[in-house]
Structure formats: structure tokens, C-alpha cells
PASETOR-441828 format. One line per 5 residues: number of its first residue (from 1); their letters; for each residue x, y, z of N, C-alpha, C. Coordinates in Angstrom, 1 decimal. Layout:
% residues N
NUM	A	X/Y/Z/X/Y/Z/X/Y/Z  ...;
***
This chain:
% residues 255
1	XXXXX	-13.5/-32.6/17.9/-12.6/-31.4/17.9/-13.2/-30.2/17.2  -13.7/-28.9/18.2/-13.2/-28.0/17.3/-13.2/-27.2/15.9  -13.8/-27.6/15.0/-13.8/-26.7/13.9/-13.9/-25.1/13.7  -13.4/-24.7/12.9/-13.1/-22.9/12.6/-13.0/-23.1/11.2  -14.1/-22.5/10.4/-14.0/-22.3/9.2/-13.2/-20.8/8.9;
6	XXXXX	-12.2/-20.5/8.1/-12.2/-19.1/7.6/-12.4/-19.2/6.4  -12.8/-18.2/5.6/-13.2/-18.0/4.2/-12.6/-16.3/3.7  -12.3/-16.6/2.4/-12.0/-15.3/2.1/-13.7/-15.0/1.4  -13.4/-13.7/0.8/-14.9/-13.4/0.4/-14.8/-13.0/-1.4  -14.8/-12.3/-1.5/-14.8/-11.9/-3.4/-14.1/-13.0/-4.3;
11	XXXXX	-15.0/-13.6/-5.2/-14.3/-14.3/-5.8/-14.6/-15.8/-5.1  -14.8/-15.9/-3.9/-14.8/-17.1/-3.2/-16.0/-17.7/-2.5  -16.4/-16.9/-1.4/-18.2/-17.5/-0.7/-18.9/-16.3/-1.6  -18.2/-15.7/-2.4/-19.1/-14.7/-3.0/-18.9/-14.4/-4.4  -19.9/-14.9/-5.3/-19.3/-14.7/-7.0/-18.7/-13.0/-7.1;
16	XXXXX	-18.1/-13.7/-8.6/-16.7/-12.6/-8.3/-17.2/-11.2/-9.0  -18.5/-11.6/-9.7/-19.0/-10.7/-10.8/-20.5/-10.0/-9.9  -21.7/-11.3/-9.4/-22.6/-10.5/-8.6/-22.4/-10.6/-7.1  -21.5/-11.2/-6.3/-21.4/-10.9/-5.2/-21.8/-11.6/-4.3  -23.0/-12.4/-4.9/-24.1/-13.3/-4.4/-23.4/-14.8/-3.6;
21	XXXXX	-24.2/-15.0/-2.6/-23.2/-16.3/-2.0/-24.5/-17.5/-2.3  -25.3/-17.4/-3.3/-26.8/-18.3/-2.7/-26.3/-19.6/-3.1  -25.2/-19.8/-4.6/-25.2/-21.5/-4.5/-24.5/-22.1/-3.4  -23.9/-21.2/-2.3/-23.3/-21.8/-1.1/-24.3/-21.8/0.1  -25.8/-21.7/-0.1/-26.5/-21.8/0.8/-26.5/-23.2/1.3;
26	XXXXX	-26.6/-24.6/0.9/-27.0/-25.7/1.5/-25.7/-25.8/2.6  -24.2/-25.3/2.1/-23.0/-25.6/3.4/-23.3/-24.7/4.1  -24.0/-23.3/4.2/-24.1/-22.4/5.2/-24.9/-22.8/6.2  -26.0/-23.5/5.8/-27.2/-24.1/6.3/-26.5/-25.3/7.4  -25.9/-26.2/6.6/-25.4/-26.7/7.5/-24.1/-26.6/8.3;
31	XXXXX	-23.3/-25.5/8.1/-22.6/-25.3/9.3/-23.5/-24.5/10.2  -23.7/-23.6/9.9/-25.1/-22.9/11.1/-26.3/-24.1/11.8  -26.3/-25.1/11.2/-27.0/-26.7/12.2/-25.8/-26.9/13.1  -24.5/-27.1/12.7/-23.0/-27.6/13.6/-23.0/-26.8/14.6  -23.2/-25.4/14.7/-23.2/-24.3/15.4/-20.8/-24.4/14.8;
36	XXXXX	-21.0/-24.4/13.9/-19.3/-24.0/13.4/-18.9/-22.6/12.8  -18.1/-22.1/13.7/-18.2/-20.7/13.9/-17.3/-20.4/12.1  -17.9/-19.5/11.2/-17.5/-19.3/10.4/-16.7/-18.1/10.1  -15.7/-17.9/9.8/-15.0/-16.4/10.3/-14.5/-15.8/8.5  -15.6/-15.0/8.5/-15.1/-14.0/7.1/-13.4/-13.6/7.5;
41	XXXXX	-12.9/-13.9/6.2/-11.3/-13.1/6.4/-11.2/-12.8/4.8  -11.5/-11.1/4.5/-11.2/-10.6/3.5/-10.4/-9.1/3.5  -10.2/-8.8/1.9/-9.4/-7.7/1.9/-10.8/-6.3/1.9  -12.1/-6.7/2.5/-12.9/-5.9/2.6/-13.0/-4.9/4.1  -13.6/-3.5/4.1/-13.2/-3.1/5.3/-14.3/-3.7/6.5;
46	XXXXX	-14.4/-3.2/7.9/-14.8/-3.6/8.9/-16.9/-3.3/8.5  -16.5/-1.7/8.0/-18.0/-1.8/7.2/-19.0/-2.4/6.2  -17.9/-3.0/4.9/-18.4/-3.9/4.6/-18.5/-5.1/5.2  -18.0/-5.6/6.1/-18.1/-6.7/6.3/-18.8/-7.2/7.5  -19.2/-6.2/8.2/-20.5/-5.9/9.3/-21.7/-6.2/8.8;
51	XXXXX	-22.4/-5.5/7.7/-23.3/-5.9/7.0/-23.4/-7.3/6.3  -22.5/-8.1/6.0/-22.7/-9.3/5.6/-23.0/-9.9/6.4  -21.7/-9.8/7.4/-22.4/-10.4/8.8/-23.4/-11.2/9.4  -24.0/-9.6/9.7/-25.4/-9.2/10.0/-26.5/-10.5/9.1  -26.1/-10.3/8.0/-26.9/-10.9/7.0/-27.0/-12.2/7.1;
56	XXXXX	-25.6/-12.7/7.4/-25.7/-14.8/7.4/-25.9/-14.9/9.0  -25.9/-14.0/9.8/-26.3/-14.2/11.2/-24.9/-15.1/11.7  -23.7/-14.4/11.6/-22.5/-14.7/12.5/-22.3/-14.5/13.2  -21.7/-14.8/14.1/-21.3/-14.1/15.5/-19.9/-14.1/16.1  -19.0/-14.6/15.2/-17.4/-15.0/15.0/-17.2/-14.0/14.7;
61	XXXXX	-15.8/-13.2/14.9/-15.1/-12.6/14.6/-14.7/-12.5/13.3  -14.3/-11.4/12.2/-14.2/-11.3/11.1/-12.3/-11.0/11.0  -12.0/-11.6/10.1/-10.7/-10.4/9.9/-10.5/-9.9/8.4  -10.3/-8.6/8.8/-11.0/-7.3/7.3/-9.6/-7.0/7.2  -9.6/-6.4/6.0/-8.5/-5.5/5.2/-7.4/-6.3/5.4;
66	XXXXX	-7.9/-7.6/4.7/-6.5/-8.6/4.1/-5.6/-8.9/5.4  -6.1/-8.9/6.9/-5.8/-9.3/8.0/-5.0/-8.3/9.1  -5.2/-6.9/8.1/-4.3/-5.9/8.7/-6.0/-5.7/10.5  -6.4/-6.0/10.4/-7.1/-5.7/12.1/-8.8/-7.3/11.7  -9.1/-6.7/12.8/-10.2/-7.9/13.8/-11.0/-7.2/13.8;
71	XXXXX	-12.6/-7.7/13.0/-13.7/-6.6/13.1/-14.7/-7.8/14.8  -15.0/-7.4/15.5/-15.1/-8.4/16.7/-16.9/-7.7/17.1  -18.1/-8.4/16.3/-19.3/-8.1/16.8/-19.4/-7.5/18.2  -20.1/-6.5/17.8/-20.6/-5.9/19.6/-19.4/-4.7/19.8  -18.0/-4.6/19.0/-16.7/-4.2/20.0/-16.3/-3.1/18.5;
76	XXXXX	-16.5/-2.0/19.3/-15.5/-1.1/18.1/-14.0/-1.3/17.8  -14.1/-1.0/16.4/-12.9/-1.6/15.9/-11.3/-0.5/16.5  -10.7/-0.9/16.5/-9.3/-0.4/17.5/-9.1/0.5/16.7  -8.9/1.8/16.7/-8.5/2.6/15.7/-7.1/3.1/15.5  -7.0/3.2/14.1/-5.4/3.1/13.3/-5.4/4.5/12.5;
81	XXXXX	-4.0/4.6/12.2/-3.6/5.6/11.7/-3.1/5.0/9.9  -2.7/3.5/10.2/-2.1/2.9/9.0/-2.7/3.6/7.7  -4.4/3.5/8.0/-4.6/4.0/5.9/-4.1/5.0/5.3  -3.8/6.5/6.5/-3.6/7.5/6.3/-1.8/7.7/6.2  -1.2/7.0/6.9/0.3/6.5/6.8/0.7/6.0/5.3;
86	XXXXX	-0.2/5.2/4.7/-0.1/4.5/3.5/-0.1/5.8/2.3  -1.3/6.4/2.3/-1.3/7.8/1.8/-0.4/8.3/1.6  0.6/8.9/2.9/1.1/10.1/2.7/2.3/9.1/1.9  2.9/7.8/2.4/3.8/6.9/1.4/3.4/7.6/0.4  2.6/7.2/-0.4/2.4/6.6/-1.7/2.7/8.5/-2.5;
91	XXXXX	2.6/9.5/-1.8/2.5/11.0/-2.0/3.6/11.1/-1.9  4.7/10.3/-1.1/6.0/11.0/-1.4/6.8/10.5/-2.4  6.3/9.3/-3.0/7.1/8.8/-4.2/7.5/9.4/-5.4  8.0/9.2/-6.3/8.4/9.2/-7.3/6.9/9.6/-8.5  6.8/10.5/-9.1/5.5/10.8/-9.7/5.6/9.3/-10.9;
96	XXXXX	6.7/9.2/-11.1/6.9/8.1/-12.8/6.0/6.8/-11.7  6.3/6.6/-10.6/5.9/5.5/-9.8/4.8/5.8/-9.2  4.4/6.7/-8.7/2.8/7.1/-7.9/1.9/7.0/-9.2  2.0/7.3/-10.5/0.8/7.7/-11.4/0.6/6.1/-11.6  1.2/5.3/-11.5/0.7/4.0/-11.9/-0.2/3.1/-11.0;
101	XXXXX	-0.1/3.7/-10.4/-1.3/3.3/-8.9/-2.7/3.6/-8.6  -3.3/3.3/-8.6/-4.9/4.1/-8.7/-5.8/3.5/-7.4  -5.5/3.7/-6.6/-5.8/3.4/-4.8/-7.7/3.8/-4.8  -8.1/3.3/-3.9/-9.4/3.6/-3.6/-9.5/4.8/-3.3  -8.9/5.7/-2.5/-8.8/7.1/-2.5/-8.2/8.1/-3.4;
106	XXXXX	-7.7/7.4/-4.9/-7.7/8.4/-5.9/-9.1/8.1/-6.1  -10.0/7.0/-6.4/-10.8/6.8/-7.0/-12.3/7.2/-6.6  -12.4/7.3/-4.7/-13.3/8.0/-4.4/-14.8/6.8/-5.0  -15.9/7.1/-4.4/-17.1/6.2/-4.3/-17.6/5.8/-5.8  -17.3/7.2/-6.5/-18.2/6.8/-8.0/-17.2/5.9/-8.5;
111	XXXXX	-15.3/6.3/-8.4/-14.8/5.2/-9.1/-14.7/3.9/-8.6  -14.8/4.0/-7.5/-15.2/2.3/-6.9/-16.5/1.4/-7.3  -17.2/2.4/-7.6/-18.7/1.7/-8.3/-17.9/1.0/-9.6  -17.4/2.2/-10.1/-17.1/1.6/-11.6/-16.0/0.6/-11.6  -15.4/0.1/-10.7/-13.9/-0.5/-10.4/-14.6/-1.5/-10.0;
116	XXXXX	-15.4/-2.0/-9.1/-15.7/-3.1/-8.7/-17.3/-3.5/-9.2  -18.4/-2.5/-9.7/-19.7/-2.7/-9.9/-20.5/-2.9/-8.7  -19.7/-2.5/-7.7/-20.9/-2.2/-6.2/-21.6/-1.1/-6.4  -23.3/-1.2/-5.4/-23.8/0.0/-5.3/-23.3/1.0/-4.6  -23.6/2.4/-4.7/-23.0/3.9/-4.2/-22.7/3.0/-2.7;
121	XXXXX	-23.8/3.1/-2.0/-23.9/2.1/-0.5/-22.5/1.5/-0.3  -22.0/0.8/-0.8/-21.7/-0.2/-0.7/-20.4/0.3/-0.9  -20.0/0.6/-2.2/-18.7/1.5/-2.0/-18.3/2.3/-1.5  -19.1/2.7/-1.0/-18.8/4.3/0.2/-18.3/3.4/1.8  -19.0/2.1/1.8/-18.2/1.2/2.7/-16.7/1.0/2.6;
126	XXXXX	-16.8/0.2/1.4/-15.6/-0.1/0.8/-14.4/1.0/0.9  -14.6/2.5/0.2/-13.5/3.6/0.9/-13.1/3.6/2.5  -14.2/3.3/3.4/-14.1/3.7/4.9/-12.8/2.4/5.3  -11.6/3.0/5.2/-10.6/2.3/5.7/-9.6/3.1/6.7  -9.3/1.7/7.3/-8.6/2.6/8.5/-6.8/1.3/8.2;
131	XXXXX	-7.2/0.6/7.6/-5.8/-0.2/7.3/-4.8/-0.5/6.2  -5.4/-0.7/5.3/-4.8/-1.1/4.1/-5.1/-0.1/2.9  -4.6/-0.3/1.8/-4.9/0.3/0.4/-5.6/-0.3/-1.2  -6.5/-0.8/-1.2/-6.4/-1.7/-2.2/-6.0/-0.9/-3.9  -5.8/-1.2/-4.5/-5.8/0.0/-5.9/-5.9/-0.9/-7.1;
136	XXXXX	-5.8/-0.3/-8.4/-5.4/-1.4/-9.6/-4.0/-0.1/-9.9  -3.3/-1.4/-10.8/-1.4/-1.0/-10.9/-1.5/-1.0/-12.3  -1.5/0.3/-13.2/-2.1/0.3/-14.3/-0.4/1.1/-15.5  0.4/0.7/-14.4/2.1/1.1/-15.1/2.4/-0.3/-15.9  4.1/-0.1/-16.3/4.2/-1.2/-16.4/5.0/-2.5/-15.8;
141	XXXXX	5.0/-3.6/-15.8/5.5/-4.9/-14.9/6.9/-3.7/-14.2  7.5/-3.4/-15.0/9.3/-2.8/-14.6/9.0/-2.1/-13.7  8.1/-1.2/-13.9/7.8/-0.4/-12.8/7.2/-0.7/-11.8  6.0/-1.6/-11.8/5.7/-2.1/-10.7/6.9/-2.8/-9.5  8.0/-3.3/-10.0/8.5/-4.1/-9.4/9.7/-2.3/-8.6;
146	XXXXX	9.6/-1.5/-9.2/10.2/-0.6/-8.6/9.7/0.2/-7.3  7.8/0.2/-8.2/7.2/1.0/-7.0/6.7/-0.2/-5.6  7.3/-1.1/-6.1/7.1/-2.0/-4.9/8.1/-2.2/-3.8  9.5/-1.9/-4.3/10.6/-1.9/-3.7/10.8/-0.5/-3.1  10.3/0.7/-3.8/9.8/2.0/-3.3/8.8/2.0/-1.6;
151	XXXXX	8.3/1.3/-1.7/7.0/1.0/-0.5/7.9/0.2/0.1  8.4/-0.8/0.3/9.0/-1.4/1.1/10.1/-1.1/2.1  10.3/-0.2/1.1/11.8/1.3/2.0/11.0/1.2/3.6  9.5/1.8/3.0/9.1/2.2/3.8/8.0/1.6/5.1  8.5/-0.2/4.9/7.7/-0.7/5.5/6.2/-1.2/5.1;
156	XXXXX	6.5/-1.1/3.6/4.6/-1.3/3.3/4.6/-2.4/2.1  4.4/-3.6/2.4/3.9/-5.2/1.5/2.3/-4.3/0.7  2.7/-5.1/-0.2/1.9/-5.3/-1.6/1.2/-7.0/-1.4  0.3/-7.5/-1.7/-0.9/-8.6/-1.9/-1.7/-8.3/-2.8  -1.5/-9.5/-3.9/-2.9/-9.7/-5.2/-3.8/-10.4/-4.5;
161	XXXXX	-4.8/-9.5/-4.5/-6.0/-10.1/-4.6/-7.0/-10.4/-5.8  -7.9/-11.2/-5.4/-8.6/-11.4/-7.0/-8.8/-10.1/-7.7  -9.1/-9.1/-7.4/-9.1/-7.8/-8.3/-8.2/-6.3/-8.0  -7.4/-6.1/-7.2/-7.0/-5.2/-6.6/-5.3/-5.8/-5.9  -4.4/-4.9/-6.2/-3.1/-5.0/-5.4/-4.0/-3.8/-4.1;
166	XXXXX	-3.1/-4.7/-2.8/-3.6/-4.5/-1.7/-2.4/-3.6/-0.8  -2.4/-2.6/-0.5/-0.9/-2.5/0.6/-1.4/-2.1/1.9  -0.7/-2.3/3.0/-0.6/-2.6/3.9/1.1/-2.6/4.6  0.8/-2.3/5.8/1.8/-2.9/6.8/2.2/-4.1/7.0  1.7/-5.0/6.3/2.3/-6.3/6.6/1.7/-7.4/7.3;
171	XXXXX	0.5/-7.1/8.1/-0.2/-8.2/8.4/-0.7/-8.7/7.2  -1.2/-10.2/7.5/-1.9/-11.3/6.5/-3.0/-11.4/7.7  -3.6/-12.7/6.2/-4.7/-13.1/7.4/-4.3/-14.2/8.2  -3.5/-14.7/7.8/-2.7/-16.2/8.9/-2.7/-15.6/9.8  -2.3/-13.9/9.9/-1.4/-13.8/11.0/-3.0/-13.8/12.1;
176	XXXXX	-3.7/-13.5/12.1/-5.1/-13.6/12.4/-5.4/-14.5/13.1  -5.5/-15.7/12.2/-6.1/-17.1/12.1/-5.8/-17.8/13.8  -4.5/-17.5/14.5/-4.2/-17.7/15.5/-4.5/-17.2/17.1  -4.9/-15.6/16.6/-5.7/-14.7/17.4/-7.1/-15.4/17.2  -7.9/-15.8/16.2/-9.0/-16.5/16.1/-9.4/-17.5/16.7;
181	XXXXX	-8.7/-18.3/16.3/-8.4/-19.8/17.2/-8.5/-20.0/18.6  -7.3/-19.3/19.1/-7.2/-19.2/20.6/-8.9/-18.6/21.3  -9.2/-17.4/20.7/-10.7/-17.0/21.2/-11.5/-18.0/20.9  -12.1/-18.6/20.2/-13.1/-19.2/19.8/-12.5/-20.7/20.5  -11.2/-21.4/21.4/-10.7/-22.6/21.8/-10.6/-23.3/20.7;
186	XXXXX	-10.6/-23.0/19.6/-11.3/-24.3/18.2/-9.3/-25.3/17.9  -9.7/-26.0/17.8/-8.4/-27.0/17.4/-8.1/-27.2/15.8  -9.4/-27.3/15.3/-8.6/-27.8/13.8/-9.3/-26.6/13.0  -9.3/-26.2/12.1/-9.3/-25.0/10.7/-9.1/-25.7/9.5  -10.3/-24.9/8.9/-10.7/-25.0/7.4/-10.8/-23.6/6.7;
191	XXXXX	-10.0/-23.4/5.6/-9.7/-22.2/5.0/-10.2/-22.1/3.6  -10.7/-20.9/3.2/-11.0/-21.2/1.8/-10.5/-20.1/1.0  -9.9/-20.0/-0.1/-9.6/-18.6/-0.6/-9.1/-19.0/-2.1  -8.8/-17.6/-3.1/-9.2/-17.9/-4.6/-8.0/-17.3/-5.2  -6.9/-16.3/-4.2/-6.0/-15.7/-4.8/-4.9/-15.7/-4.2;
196	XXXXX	-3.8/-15.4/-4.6/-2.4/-15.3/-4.1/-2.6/-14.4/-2.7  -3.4/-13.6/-2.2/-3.1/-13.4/-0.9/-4.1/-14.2/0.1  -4.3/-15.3/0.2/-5.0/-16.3/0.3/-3.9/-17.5/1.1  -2.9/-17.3/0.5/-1.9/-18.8/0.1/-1.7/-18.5/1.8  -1.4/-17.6/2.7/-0.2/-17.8/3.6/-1.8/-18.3/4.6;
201	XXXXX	-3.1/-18.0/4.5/-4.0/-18.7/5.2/-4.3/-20.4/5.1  -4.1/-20.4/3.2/-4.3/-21.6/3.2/-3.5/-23.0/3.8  -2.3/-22.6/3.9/-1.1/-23.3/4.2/-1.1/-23.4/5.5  -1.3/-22.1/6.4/-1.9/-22.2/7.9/-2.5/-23.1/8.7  -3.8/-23.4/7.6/-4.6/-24.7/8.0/-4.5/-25.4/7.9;
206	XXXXX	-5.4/-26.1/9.0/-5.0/-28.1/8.7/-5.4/-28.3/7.3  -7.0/-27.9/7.0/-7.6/-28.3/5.9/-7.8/-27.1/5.2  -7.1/-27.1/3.3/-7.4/-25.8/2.7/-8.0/-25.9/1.3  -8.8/-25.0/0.8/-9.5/-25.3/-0.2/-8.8/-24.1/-1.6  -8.5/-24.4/-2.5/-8.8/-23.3/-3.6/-9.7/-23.2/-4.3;
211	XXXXX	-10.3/-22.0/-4.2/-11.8/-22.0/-4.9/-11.2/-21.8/-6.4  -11.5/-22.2/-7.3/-11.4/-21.9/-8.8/-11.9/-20.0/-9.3  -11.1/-19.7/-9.5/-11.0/-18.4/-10.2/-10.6/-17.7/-11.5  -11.0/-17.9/-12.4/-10.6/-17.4/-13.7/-10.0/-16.1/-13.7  -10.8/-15.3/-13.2/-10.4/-14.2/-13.1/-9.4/-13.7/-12.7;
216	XXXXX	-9.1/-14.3/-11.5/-7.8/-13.9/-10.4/-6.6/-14.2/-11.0  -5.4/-13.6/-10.5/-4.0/-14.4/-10.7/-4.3/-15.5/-10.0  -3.7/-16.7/-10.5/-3.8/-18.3/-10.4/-2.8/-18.5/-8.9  -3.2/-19.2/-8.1/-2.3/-19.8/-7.3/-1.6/-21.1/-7.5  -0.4/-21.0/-7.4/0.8/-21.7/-7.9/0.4/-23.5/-7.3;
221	XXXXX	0.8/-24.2/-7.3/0.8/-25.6/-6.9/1.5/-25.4/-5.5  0.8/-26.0/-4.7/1.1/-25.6/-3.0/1.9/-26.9/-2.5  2.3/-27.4/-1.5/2.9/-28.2/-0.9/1.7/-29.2/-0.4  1.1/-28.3/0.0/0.0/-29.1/0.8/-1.1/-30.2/0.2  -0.9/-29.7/-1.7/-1.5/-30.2/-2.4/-0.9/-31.7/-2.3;
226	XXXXX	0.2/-31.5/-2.6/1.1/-33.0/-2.6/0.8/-33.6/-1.1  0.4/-32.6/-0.1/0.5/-33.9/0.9/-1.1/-34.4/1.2  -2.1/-33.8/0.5/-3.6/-34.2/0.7/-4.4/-32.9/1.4  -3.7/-31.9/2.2/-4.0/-30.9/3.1/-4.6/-29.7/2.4  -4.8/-29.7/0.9/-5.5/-28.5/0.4/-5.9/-29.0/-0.8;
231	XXXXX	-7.2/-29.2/-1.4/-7.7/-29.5/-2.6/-8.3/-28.0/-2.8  -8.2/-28.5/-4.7/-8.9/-27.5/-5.4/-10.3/-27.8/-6.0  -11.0/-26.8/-6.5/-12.3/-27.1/-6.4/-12.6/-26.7/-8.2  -13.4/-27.3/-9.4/-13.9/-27.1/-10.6/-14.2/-25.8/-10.7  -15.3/-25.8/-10.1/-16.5/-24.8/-10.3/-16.1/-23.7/-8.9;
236	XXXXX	-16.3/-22.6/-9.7/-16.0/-21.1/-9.1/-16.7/-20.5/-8.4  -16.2/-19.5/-7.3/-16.8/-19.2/-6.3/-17.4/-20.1/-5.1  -18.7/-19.3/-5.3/-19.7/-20.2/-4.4/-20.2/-21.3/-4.6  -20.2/-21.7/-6.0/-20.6/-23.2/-6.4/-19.2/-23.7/-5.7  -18.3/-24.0/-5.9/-16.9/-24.4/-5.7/-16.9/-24.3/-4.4;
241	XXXXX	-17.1/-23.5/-4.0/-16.7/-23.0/-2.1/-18.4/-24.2/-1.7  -19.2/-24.2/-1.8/-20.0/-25.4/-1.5/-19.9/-26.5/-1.6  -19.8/-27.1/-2.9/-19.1/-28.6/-2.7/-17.8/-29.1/-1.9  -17.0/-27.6/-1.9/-15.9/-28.4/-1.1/-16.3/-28.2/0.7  -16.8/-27.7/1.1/-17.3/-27.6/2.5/-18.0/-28.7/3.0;
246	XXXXX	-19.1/-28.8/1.8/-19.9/-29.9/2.0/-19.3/-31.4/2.0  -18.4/-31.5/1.2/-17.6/-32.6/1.1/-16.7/-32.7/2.6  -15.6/-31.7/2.4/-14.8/-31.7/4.0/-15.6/-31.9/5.4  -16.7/-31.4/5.4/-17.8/-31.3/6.3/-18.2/-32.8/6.6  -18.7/-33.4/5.3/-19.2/-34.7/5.5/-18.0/-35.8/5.9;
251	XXXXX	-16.8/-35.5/5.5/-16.0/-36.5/5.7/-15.4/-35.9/7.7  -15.1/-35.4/7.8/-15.0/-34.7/9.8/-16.6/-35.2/10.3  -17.1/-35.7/9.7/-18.4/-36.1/10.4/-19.7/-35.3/10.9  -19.4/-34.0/10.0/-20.5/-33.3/10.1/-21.4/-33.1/9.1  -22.4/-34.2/9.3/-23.5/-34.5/8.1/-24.9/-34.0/8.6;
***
């Protein structure tokens, strides 16, 4: 049958501090022997996530900005109006509720360096959005639950990611995972992710992993835990995201 790996990225196939995915080279190595189409699904945009790409030599479709669109090698990305829709939201709020928010477009390339520790390069990717908003929520809990209910008037979900509340229209990456599947004909799925907007992918799949994250808000005890369908992993990130691949892998019979 079939395999479809998805993976989220920061925090998970990629340490959460340098970015690096190398302790997960031996399962990359060997899904790229399987020929098992591996499908990035992060809250990163279509530009960052072209260049990694490029780099592990994929050829699967990606799904970017926390599942709000489909970055699809070879095929320009469908163009949206959502990032700029989210903007003017967030401009017509409430100032006691807008100042608590600090979006990648207050923050512009040098604050994204300093917000995440990417190079200039790299964050100047990271701004180029056409779907979602990532930011940090620097009010307090009371308020956040207000300016969340504020966005929602207007049609716009909030998602923790390992470092950033995300907003968006409302797609996930589940909602994805299905659009993926059908293209690629794959029958069973393997998910890997490290934060609360992770949970509606991991539950999607047959097979789900939690990568261990200190950093991140913790994901709660899953259902799937109890029924054998999602194990958690020790060791963080890419150490973590490797043994559990390698393990799931070897047990589906791909050694």
C-alpha cells in the first residue's frame, strides 16, 4: 500500500533553534531508497519552502502557510488576496487589541531575523505571503481571548505554532492531506508534527507521530494515543522525527 509521509517543519524535521534537519538524514535516506513521496506541511511560505525542497530533492507537493494553499513543483502558486485581507482585519480593530499583536508585517525582514534567528535571505522569504499571518501575542491572556473573538467576527482562526500564533482563513493542513493523497493515489499516511496546530493532521492519519518539543505549547493527550495510532517521541526535533520514521518505516516493511 501506498505510503505518504507529511511532516511539519520548525521544531520537527528541522531543530527548532538551528534549523538543521542532519540527525534525520539516515530516515531521509531511506525513504528517498522507498521512492515515499514526502510532503513538507508547514506554517512556512511557498518561498521558503521551495528552497528546502530543492535541497532534499522532493518532488511531492508541499502544503505552506499552515495549509492555507499547495506549493506544487514546476506550477505557480494560485494567487490570493487572503494575506492582504488579514491586514486590513487586523487595522480595523480595536487599538487596546491590535497593539498586542506583532505580525510579520509589523515586523518586516530585520524583525523576523530577530524573531526567529533566520538569515536576511531567508526572512525576506519568510515575509513573502500571500495567506496567512504568523505574529507573537505580546498582550495579555484576557485580551488575547478577546482579540481572537474580534478576528473571528470576521472569519479569521488563530493556530499555535511552535513559535508564532498563525491567522488565517481557516484552512489546516488536514484539510490538505486529502487533496495530497488523491494526487499522489497513496492509501495510508504518516504525519509528523510538534505543536497544537499539528493535532488536526495528526489525527487525520492512519499513522501519527509527536515530535517532542520543549519549546512549543505541549499537545494535549490525543485519542489516538489510547488506540496505538500516534506515538510520541523522547528526543526533539530531528533526532525524534528520525527514530520514529525509522521505527514506523521498519515495522510497514520498509527496511
Amino acid at each position: 500500500m501506498r505510503l505518504v509521509i507529511f511532516s511539519d517543519l520548525d521544531g520537527t524535521l528541522l531543530d527548532h533553534e538551528t534549523y538543521s534537519y542532519a540527525p534525520a538524514k539516515p530516515a531521509l535516506e531511506r525513504i528517498a531508497r522507498h521512492g515515499l513521496p514526502l510532503v513538507l506541511a508547514s506554517s512556512k511560505t511557498a518561498a521558503e519552502v521551495q528552497a528546502l525542497h530543492q535541497e532534499l530533492g522532493l518532488t511531492a507537493p508541499a502544503i505552506v502557510e499552515n495549509g492555507a494553499g499547495l506549493f506544487v513543483p514546476g506550477m505557480p502558486l494560485a494567487e490570493s488576496n487572503n494575506y492582504a485581507r488579514i491586514r486590513e482585519a487586523l487595522a480595523e480593530l480595536p487599538e487596546t487589541l491590535r497593539s498586542g499583536f506583532v505580525g510579520f508585517g509589523d515586523l518586516g525582514t530585520a524583525g523576523i531575523v530577530q524573531a526567529t534567528g533566520l538569515p536576511a535571505d531567508a526572512a525576506a522569504r519568510a515575509a513573502d505571503r500571500q495567506f496567512s499571518e504568523p505574529g507573537l501575542w505580546e498582550g495579555s491572556p484576557d485580551d488575547l481571548q478577546a482579540f481572537l473573538a474580534a478576528l473571528a467576527e470576521r472569519g479569521i482562526s488563530a493556530r499555535r505554532g511552535g513559535r508564532f500564533l498563525t491567522l488565517s482563513f481557516g484552512k489546516t493542513k488536514a484539510d490538505q492531506m486529502q487533496t495530497v493523497m488523491s494526487q499522489l493515489n497513496a492509501e495510508r499516511s504518516l504525519a509528523l508534527g510538534d505543536a497544537p496546530n499539528d493535532v488536526e493532521m495528526l489525527e487525520a492519519a492512519d499513522l501519527g507521530v509527536i515530535v517532542q518539543n520543549a519549546r512549543a505549547q505541549s499537545i494535549p493527550p490525543l485519542a489516538g494515543e489510547r488506540a496505538g495510532t500516534i506515538i510520541r517521541t523522547e528526543d526533539a526535533g530531528p533526532t525524534g522525527w528520525n527514530w520514529a520514521v525509522l521505527r514506523l518505516l521498519t515495522e510497514a516493511g520498509y527496511t
